[in-house]
N, C-alpha and C positions, 0 to 999 in steps of 0.2 A: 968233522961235523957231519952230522944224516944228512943235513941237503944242504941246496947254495944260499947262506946266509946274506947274502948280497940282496935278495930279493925278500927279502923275510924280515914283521913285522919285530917290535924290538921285543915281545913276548915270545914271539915261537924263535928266535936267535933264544930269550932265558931258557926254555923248554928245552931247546938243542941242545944247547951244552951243560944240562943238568941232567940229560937225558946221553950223553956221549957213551958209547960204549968202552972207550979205553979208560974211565973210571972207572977203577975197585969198588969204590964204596961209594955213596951217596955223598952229595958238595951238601950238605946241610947248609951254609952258609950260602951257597946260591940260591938256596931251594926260597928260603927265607927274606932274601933281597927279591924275588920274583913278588913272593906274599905283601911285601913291601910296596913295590912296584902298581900292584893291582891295587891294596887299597889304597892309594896314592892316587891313581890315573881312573878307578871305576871306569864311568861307561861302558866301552864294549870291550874291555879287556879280561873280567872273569869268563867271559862265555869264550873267547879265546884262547886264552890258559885251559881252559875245562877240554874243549874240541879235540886240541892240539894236545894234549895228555892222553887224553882217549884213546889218539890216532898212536902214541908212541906205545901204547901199553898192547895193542896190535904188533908191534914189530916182531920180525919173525927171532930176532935174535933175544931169547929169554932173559938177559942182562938189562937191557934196554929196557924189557917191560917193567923189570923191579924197581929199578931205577925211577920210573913214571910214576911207579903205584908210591912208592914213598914221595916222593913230589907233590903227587894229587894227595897224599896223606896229612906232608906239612899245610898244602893251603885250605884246609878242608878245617885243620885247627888254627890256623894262622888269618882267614877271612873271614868275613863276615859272612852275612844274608846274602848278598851280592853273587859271591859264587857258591852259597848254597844252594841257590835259586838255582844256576846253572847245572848244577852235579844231579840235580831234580828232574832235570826235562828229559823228555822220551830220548831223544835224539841223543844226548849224552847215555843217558843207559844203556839204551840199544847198542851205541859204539864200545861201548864197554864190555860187555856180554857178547860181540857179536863171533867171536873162535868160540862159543861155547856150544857142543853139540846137545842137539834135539834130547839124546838120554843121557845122564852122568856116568862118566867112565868111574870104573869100580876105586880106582887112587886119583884122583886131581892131582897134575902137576903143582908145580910153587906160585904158578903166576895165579892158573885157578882159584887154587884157597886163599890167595893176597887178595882177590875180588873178593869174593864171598864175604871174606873176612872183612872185607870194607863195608860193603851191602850193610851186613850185618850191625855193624857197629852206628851205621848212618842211621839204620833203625832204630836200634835202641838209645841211639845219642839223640841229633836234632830231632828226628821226629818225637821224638817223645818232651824233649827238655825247651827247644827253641819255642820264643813268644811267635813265632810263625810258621809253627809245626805243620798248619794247616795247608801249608805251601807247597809240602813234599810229598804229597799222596802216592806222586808217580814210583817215588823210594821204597814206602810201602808197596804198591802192586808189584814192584819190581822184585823185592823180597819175597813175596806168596807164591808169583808165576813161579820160581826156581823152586821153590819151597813142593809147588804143586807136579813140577816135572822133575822131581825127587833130586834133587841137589840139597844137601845137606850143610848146616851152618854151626860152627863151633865155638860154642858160649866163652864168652871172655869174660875174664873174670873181672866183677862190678863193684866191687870196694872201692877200690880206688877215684873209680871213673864217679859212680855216684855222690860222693865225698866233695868230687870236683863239681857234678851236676846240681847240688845242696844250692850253691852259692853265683851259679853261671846268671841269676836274672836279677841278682842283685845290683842295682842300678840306681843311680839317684836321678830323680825327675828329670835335668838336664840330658843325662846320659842316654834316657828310654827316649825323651824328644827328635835325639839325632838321630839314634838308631830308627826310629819311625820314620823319620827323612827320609835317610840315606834307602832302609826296606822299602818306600814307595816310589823312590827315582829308581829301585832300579827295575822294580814292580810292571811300574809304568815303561819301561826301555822294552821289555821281554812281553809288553800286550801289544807294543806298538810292532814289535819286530814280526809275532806270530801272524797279525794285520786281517784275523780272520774277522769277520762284521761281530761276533761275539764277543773276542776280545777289545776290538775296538769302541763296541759299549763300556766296555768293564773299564776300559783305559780312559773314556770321557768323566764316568762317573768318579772316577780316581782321580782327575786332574779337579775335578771340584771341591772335591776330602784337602790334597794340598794347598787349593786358593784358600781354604778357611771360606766355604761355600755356606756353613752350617756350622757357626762356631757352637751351638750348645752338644755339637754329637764329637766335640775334641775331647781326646782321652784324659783323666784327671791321674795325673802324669805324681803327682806327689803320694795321693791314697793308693798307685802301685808300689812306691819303693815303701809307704809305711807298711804295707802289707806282706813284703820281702822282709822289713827288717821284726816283723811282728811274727816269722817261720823262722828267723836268728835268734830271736829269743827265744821262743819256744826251744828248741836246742841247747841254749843255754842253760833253760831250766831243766832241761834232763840229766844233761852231764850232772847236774848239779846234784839232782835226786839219786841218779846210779851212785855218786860218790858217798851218798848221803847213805847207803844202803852196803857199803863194804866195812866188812868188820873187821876192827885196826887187830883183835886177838888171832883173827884166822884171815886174813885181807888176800884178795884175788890179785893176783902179776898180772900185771898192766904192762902187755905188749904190744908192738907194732902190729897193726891191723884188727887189734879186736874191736868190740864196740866201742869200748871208752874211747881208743884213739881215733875211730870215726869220727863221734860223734867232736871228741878236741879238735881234729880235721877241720870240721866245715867251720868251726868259729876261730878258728888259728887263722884259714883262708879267705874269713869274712874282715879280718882286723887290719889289715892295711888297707882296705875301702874305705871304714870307715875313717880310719885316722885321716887317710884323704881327702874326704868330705870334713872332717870337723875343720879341717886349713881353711875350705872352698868355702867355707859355712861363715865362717867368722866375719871376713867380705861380702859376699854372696848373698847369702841365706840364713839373716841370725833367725829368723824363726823356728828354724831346724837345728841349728847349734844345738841346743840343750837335751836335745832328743837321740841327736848323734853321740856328745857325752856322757850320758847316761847308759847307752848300749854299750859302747866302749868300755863304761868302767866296769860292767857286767861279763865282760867278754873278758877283762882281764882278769879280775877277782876269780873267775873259774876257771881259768888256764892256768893264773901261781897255785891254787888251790891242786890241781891235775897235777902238777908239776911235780907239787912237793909229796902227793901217793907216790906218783912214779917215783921216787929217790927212798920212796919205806919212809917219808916222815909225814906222819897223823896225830902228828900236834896238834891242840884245840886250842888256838888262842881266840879272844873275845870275839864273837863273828860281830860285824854291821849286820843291822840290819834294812836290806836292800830293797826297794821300792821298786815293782815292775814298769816298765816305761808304759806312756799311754798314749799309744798312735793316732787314739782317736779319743772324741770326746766321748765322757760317761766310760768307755771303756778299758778294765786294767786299773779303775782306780775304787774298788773295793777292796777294804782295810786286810777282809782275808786273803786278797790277792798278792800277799806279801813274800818273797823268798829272803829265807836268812841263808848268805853264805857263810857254810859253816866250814870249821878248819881250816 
């Protein structure tokens, strides 16, 4: 172990021994029982994990820090807002960045570009995709400053990642309701901990938003997921049109990563939500039922459709014709607003 575990909280003991340097490779499965662990127990445990990562990714032995950085990697995709919020604050970046000299040495070591390459990724991930992007500003200044004292950042490539970003807020009412919870306890922990009179206002006015101080300024928690699932369709409708525009005499290969499978991508990855929701619905939510089924069947009709290009069969049998869903009232339900899935 790095230090006396005897005296050490039951996270910096996970931290330790996912952090051990007579490991070869990464305990993934530790890594993931921590992630576990934190959204289980919140409170002051993601800002713990975060410190206590930070501090390992310092160590002078280079194993130890990779070890960290994949760590801090898993919980970064494995947690929530809770420890996004932490991986945000000055004091974590600074501990992060702090072996990093005033000018960039001509090659970065591994441990180097594994930062950078995080930075990076955190910028163009949650700051940009999270419903509380506006939490991470510190992410951005922290990417500029490096950027500004010429450290350079190496574009990862965004297929994939965006494909996954399509569908990350797609969420049913219940689901964005917790997440707002859970985003304002912890919201609320980290104004109370800073304790400056500034934040202590912000942390008053916050604990009045959770009493339900001002119920007409609560979020309309349903016209967000119609409005997620009203960018799934649209999607749906394209695939549909791209397919609608291949010529069966001279017909384009349909391979992994181009746009057709992008765009199959995000409504492949959007269909066990909703198949989830239409169970939750039937108990639940019959209001939404019909709304849910309806995109479903939309989602599949042009996934076998996708399917059978990809296999060379552009057989035309009898298309339905398919009625767009209407999230909202008056809207979507104009007669031209109609897509036939064809083939």
């Amino acid at each position: 172990m790095l230090s006396n575990s005897w005296s050490a909280s039951p996270v910096e003991v996970y931290v330790q021994r996912a952090c051990d340097p007579s490991l070869r490779e990464p305990n993934y499965a530790l890594n993931l029982e921590l992630a576990d662990h934190i959204n289980q127990k919140k409170a002051n445990t993601p800002r713990e994990a975060a410190m206590s990562i930070a501090r390992m990714v310092n160590h002078r032995n280079p194993h130890v820090s990779i070890l960290a950085l994949t760590l801090l990697q898993t919980l970064v995709q494995s947690c929530g807002y809770p420890f996004h919020l932490q991986i945000s604050t000055k004091e974590f970046l600074n501990e992060l960045v702090r072996r990093f000299p005033e000018r960039p040495p001509p090659f970065p070591g591994p441990v180097m570009s594994r930062i950078l390459d995080l930075i990076h990724s955190w910028r163009e991930g949650i700051c940009r995709e999270s419903r509380f992007k506006e939490d991470f500003g510190n992410i951005r200044d922290m990417h500029r400053l490096l950027s500004f004292k010429g450290y350079r950042f190496r574009d990862n490539p965004r297929n994939q990642q965006s494909t996954q970003d399509a569908t990350i807020n797609l969420k049913s009412p219940n689901e964005l309701e917790s997440e707002d919870r859970e985003a304002q306890a912890a919201k609320l922990q980290e104004l109370i901990r800073r304790g400056t009179p500034k934040d202590l206002a912000a942390a008053q006015e916050l604990m009045k938003i959770m009493a339900g101080a001002n119920p007409d300024a609560q979020p309309d928690y349903r016209s967000k997921t119609m409005h997620e699932l009203e960018k799934l369709q649209a999607h749906v409708i394209l695939l549909n049109e791209m397919l609608d525009n291949i010529d069966p005499k001279r017909p384009d290969r349909l391979v992994t990563g181009d746009a057709y499978d992008q765009v199959a991508t995000i409504c492949r990855s959007a269909r066990p939500k909703i198949q989830r929701w239409i169970s939750e619905a039937e108990t639940d939510d019959p209001e939404s039922l019909d709304t849910f089924l309806s995109i479903n069947d939309l989602i599949n009709n042009v996934l076998e459709r996708y399917e059978r290009y990809q296999k060379g069969d552009y057989s035309q049998p009898q298309p339905p014709e398919t009625t767009l869903v209407s999230f909202y009232p008056g809207v979507l339900s104009h007669p031209s607003l109609r897509i036939t899935l064809t083939g």
